[in-house]
N, C-alpha and C positions, 0 to 999 in steps of 0.2 A: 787434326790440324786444319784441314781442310773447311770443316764446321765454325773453328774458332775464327781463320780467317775472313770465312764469308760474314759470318756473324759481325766482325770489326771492321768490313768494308761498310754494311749496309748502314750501322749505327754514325759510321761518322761521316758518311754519304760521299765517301773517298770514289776516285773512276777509278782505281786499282784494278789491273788485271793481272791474273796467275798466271804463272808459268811452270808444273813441274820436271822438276830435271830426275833422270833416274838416279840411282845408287852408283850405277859405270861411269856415266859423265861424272857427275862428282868428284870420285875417285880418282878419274881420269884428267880431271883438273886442278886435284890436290885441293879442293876445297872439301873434302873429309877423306879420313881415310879408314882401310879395313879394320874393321873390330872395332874402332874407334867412337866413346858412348856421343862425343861433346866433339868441335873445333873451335877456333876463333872466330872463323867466319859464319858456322854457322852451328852455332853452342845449343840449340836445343834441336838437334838430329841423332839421327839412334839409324845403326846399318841393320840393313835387314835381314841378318845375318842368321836367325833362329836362336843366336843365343838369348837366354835371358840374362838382362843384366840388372835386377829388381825393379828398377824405373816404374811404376802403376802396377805391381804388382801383388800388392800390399792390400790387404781386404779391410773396409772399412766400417765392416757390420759392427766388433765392439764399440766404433767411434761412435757410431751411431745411434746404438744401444743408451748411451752416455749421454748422447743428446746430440751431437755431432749434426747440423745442417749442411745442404748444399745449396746455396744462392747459383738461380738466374746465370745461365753466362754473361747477358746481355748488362745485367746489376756489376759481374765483374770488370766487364769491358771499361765500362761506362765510370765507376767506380777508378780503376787504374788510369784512366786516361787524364780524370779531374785530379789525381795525386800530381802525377808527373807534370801536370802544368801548376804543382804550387813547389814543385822542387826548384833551387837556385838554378842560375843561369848555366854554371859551371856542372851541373847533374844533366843536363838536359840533353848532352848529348849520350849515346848506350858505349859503353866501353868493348861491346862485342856485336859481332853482326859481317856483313860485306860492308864495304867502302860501298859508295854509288858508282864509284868508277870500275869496280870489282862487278859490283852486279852488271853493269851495263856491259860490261867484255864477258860473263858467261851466258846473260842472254843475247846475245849477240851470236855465240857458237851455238847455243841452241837454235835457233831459227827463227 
């Protein structure tokens, strides 16, 4: 995640700064919870729980085999970011994620 992010700050020459929160604050502010794969607020999180819950664990040698390529993150980013600005106005905002008034009150408790 960390990779992906850096890689989407650099290409869109955003001042973004990270902040990570651990798994306890999370939890401890009800923005994910135990065992829990997805939230609302933050739908592509996974607890560090040891279990597996298939998520990227799926081998993709016969894709491969097939012909199966991997494009560039940088081709992805850059790629997803020119879609979303040809989607309607009414798509344009993500139906999951924090609110900004959400993020701004957990980074806040973070420090």
């Amino acid at each position: 995640m960390g990779k992906l992010l850096e890689e989407s700050r650099r290409i869109t020459g955003a001042d973004t700064t990270f902040k990570w929160a651990s798994a306890d604050f999370l939890m401890a502010e009800k923005a994910a919870e135990p065992g829990m794969w997805a939230s609302q607020e933050i739908p592509i999180w996974a607890p560090p729980s040891g279990q597996s819950l298939g998520h990227g664990l799926v081998a993709a040698a016969r894709a491969q085999a097939k012909g199966l390529k991997f494009r560039p993150l940088e081709t992805t980013i850059r790629e997803t970011l020119d879609w979303q600005k040809t989607r309607p106005a009414e798509k344009q905002k993500l139906r999951a994620g924090l609110t900004a008034e959400r993020e701004a009150d957990l980074l806040g408790k973070l420090g």
